[in-house]
C-alpha positions in Angstrom: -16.0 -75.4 -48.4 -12.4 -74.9 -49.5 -12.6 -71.5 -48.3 -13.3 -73.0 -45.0 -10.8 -75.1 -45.0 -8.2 -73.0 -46.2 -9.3 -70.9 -43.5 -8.9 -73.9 -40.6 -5.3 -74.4 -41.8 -4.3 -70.7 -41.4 -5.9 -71.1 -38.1 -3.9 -73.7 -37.1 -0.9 -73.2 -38.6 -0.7 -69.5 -37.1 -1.9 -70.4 -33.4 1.1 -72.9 -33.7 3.5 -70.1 -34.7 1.8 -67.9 -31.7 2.4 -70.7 -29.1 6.0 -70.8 -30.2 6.8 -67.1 -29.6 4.8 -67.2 -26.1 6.8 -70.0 -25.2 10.1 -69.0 -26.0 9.2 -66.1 -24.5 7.9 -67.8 -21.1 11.1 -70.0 -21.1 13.0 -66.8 -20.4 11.8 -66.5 -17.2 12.5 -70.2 -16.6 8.7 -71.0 -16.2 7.3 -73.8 -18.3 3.8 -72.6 -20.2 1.4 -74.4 -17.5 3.6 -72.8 -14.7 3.2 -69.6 -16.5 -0.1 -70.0 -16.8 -1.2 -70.7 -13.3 1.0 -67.8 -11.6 -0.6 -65.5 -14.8 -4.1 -66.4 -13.1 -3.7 -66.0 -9.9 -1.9 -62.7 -10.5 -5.3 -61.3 -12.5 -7.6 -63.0 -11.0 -6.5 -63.7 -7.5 -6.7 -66.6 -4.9 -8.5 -69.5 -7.2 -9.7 -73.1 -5.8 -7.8 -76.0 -7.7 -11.1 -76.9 -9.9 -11.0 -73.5 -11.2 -7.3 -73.5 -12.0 -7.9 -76.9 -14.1 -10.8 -75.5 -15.7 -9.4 -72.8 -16.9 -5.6 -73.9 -17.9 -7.7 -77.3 -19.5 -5.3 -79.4 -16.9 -5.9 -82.3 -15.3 -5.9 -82.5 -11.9 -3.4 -84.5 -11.6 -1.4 -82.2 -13.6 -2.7 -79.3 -11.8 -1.1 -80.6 -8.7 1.8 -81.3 -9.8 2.5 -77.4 -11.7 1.2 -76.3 -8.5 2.9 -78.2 -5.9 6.3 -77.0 -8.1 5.5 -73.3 -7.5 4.9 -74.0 -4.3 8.6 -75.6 -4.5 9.8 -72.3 -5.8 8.3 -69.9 -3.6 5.3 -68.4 -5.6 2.3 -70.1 -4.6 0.9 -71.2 -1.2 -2.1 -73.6 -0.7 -4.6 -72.7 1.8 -7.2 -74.8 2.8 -11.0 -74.0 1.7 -12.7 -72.9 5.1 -16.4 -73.9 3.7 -15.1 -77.0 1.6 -12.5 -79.0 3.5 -11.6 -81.1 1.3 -10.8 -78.5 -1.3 -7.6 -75.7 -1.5 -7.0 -72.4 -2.9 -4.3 -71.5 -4.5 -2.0 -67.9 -3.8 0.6 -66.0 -5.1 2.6 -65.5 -2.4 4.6 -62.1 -2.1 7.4 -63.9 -4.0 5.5 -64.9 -6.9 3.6 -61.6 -6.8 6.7 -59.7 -7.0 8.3 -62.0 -9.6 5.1 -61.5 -12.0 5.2 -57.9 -11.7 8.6 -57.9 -13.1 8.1 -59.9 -15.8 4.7 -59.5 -16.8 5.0 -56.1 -18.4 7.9 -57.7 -20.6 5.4 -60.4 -21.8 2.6 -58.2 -22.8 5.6 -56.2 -25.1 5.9 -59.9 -26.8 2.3 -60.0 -27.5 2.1 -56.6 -28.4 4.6 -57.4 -30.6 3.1 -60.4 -32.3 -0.3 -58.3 -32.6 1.5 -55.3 -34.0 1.2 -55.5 -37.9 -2.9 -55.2 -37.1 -4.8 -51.7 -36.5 -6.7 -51.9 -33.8 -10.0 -52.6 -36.0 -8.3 -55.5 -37.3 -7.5 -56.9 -33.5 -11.0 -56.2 -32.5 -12.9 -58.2 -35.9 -10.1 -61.4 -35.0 -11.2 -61.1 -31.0 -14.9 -61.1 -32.2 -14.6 -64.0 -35.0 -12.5 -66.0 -33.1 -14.7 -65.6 -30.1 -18.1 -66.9 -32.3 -16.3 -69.6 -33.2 -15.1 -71.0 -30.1 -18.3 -70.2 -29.0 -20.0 -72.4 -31.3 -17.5 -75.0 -31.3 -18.3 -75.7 -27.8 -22.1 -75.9 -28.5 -21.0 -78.9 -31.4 -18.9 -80.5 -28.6 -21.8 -80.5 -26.3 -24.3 -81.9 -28.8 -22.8 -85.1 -28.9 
């Protein structure tokens, strides 16, 4: 049990020291992390209805709306309405916000190359897998209850 334990503090302690290098990082390109996050998205995954932009970036709607309807602000994203579901929108990258990810993106994935770079490429691929089974099984303990 102590092992585990050990093991959950490590965890914790090093995805805190992650988030703090992605956000300084994101802050460079004066984005907040849910900004980033939204416009990172759309840019991989294209035009997304507003559930699945929640569901993914664990928002709330409310606060979904409100990161969106700033990058909308800005320039980057556009809402379009939901032809089949009127009472839904998607969410775009506009040309602006497509052209202003492209320019940074490339830098951000140096930072988190960076941050994975002490590890061989073995050692990234065991941490993708463990981590995986056990957010993967987390989920199946938050769903029992």
């Amino acid at each position: 049990m102590k092992r585990n334990l050990k093991a959950l503090t490590i965890l914790v302690r090093a995805s805190k020291s992650v988030e703090k290098v992605l956000r300084q990082d994101i802050a460079r390109y004066n984005l907040n992390p849910s900004e980033f996050g939204v416009l990172e998205y759309l840019y991989h995954k294209g035009n997304q209805p507003m559930a699945n932009l929640c569901q993914r970036l664990l928002m709330a709607n409310s606060s979904i709306t409100y990161v969106v309807d700033n990058l909308v602000q800005a320039g980057f994203v556009e809402k379009v309405e939901n032809e089949s579901d009127k009472r839904s929108n998607f969410v775009k990258l506009t040309q602006k916000g497509e052209n202003y990810l492209e320019s940074i993106f490339p830098r951000h994935e140096e930072k988190i190359d960076e941050i994975f770079s002490l590890l061989t490429e073995e050692e990234v691929a065991a941490l993708t897998e463990a981590l995986k089974k056990i957010g993967i099984y987390s989920e199946k303990i938050v769903a029992k209850k």
